[in-house]
GUVEXMI-254840 format. One record per residue (C-alpha): residue number from 1; residue in one letter; x, y, z. Coordinates in steps of 0.1 Angstrom, whole numbers, padded with zeros to 4 digits. Layout:
REM GUVEXMI-254840
+-----+----+-------+-------+-------+
:   i : aa :     X :     Y :     Z :
+-----+----+-------+-------+-------+
: NUM :  A :     X :     Y :     Z :
...
+-----+----+-------+-------+-------+
END
This chain:
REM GUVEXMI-254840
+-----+----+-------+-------+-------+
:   i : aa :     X :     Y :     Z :
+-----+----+-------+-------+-------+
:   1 :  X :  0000 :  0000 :  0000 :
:   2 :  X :  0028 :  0026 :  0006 :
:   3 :  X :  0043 :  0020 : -0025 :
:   4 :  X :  0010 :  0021 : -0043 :
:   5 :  X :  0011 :  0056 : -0024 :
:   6 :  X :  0044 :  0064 : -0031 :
:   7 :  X :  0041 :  0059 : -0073 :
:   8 :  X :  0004 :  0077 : -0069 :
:   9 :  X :  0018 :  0110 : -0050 :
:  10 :  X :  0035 :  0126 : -0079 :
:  11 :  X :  0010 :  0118 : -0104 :
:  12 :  X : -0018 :  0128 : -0079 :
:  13 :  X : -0001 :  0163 : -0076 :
:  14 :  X :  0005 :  0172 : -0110 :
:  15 :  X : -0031 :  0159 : -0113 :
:  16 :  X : -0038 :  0189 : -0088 :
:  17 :  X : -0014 :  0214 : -0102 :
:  18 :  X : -0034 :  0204 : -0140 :
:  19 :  X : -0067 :  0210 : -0125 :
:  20 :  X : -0059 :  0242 : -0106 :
:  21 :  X : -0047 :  0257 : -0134 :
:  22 :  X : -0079 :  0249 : -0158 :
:  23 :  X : -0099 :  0264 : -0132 :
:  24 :  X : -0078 :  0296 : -0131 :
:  25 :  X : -0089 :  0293 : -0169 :
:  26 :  X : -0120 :  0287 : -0163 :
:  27 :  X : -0126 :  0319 : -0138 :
:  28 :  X : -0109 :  0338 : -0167 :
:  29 :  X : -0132 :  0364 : -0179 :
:  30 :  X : -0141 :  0362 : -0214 :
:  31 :  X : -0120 :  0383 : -0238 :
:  32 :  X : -0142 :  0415 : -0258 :
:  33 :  X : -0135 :  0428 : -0295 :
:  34 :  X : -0144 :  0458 : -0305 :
:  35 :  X : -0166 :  0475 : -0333 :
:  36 :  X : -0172 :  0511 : -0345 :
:  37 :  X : -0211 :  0514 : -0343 :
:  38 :  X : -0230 :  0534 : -0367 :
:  39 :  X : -0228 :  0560 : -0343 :
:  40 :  X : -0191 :  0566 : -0345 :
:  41 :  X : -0180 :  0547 : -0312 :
:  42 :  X : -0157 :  0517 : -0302 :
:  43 :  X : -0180 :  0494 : -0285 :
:  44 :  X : -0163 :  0465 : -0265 :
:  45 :  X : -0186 :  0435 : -0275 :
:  46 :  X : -0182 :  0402 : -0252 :
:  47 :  X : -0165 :  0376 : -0271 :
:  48 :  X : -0199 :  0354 : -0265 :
:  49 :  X : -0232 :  0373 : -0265 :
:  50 :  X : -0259 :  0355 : -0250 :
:  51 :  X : -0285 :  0375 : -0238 :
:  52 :  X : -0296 :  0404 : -0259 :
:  53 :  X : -0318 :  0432 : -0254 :
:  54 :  X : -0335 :  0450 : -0282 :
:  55 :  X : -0341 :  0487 : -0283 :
:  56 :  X : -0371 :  0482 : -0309 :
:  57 :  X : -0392 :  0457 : -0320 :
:  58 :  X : -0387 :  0466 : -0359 :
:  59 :  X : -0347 :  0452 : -0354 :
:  60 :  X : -0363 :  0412 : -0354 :
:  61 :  X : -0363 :  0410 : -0390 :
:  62 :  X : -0322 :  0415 : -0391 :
:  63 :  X : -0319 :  0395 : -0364 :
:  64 :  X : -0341 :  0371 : -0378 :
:  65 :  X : -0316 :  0369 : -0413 :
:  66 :  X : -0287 :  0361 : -0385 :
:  67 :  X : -0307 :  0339 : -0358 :
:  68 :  X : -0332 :  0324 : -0386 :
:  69 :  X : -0348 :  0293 : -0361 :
:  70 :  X : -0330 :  0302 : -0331 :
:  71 :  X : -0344 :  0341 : -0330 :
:  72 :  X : -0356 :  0342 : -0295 :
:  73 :  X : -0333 :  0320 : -0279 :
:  74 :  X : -0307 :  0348 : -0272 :
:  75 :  X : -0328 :  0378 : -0266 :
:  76 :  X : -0337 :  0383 : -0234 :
:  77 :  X : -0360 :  0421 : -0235 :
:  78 :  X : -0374 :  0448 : -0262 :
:  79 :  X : -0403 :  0470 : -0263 :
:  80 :  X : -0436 :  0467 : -0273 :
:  81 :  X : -0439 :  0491 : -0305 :
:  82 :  X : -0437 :  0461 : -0333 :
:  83 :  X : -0471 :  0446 : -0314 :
:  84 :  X : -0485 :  0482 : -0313 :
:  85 :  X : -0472 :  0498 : -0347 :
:  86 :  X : -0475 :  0468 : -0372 :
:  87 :  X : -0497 :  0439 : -0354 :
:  88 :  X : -0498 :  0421 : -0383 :
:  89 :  X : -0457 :  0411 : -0389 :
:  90 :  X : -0457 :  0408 : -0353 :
:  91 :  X : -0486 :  0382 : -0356 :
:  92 :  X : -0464 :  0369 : -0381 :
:  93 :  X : -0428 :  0362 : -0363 :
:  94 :  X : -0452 :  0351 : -0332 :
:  95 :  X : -0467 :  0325 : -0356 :
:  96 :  X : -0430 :  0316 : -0367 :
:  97 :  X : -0410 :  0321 : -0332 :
:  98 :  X : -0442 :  0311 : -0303 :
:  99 :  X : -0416 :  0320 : -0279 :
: 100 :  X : -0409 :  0359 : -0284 :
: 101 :  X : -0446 :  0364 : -0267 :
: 102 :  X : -0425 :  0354 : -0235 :
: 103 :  X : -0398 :  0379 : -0242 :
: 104 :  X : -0402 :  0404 : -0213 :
: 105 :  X : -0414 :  0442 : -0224 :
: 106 :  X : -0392 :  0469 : -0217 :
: 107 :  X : -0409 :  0500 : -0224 :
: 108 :  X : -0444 :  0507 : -0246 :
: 109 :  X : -0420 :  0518 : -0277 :
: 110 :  X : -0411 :  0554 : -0271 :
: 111 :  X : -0375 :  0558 : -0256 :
: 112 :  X : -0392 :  0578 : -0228 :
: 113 :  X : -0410 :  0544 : -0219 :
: 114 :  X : -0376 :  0526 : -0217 :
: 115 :  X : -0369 :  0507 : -0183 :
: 116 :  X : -0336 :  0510 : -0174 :
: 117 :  X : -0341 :  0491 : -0138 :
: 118 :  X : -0360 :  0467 : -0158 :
: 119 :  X : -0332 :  0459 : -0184 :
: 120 :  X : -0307 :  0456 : -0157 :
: 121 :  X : -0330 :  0428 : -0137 :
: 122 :  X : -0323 :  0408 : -0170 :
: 123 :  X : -0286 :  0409 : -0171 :
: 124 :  X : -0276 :  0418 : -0213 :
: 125 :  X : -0249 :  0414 : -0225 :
: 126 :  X : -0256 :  0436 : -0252 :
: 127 :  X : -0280 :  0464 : -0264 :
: 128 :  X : -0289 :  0470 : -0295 :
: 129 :  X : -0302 :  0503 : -0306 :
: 130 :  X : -0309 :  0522 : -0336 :
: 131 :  X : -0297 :  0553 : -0344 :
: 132 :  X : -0335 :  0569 : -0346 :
: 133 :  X : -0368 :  0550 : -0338 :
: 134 :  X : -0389 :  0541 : -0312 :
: 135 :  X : -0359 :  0531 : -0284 :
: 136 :  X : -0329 :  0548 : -0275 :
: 137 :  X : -0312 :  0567 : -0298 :
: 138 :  X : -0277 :  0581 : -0298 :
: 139 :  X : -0294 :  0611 : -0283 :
: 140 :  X : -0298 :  0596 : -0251 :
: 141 :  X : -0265 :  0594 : -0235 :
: 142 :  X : -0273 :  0591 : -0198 :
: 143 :  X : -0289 :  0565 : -0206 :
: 144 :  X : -0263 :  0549 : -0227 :
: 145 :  X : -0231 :  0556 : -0206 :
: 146 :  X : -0252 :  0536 : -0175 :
: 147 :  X : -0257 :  0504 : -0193 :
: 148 :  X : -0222 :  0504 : -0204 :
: 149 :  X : -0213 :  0514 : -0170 :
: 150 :  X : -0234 :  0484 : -0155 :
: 151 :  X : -0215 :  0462 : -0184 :
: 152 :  X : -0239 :  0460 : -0211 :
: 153 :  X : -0224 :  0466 : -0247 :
: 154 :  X : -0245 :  0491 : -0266 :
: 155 :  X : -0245 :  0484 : -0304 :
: 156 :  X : -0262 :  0512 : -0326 :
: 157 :  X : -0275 :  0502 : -0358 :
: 158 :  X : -0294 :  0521 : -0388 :
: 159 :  X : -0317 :  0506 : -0414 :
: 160 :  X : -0338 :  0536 : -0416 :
: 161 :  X : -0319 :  0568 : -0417 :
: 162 :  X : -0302 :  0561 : -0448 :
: 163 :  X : -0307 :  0526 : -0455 :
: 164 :  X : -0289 :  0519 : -0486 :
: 165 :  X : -0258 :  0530 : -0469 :
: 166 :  X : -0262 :  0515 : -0434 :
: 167 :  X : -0284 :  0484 : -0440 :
: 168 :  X : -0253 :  0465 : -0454 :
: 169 :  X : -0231 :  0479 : -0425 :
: 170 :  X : -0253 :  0474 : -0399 :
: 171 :  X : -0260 :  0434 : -0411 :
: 172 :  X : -0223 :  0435 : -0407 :
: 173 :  X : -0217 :  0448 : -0375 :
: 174 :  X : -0247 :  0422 : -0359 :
: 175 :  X : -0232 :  0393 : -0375 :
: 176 :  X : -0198 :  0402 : -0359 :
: 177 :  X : -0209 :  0410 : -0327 :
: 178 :  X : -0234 :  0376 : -0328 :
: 179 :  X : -0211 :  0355 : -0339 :
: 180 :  X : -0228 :  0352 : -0371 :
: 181 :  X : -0207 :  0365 : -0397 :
+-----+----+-------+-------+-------+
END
């Protein structure tokens, strides 16, 4: 038996020592990238974005070119307008995606309506917002700079203030920061 011991000890430790180490690893924090937003600013985006919250209801369509059958799975909030401005697509993603009618509400639509407490309860990793529209624009900088400063990644987008420009960048920009290139 102490010779069993004796060969075991020095395997046990680097055992120990390999074990230790991957969970130092594992603690690690995951590494950002950054991306230049349509608004003009270096946004640090986690390296793996899983929960997402949406500054308007109009943005599922892009994200539904990227997500295609897994479009709710990663967003975790967004407002109400697409239900209140155009029932009918809505009726038609909640026909396709069941599961966004469980997406929590974050506001009625206008950026006014937009819970900040309430987005925080659901933890983002990263908001995305268009440059003008019913959520948060670039106007609303309070706003802005305390998500970012409670970690949330705040992504501005455009496929209405000059579409044929930003449409193609702003597909870009989602797909890098989803993983979804």
């Amino acid at each position: 038996m102490r010779r069993l011991c004796s060969v075991l000890r020095p395997w046990i430790a680097q055992a120990s020592l390999i074990l230790s180490g991957l969970a130092l690893l594992w603690a690690l924090p995951l590494q950002a990238f950054e991306l230049e937003d349509l608004a003009g600013r270096t946004v640090a985006v986690p390296e793996q974005v899983e929960r997402i919250v949406l500054g308007e209801g109009r943005l599922l369509p892009a994200l539904a070119i990227l997500e295609q059958d897994r479009l709710a799975d990663r967003i975790v909030g967004m407002p109400q307008d697409l239900q209140q401005v155009d029932p009918g697509t809505y009726g038609q993603y909640l026909q396709a995606f069941p599961t966004i009618d469980r997406i929590p509400r974050i506001g009625q639509g206008a950026a006014d309506t937009f819970s900040l407490e309430q987005v925080l309860t659901l933890s983002p990793d990263l908001a995305i917002f268009s440059l003008s529209g019913h959520g948060p624009s670039s106007r609303h900088a309070k706003l802005i700079e305390q998500l970012e400063r409670a970690g949330v990644a705040v992504l501005f987008v455009d496929f209405r203030e000059e579409p044929l420009a930003n449409t193609p960048r702003s597909m870009l920009l989602l797909g890098q920061a989803l993983g979804r290139e």
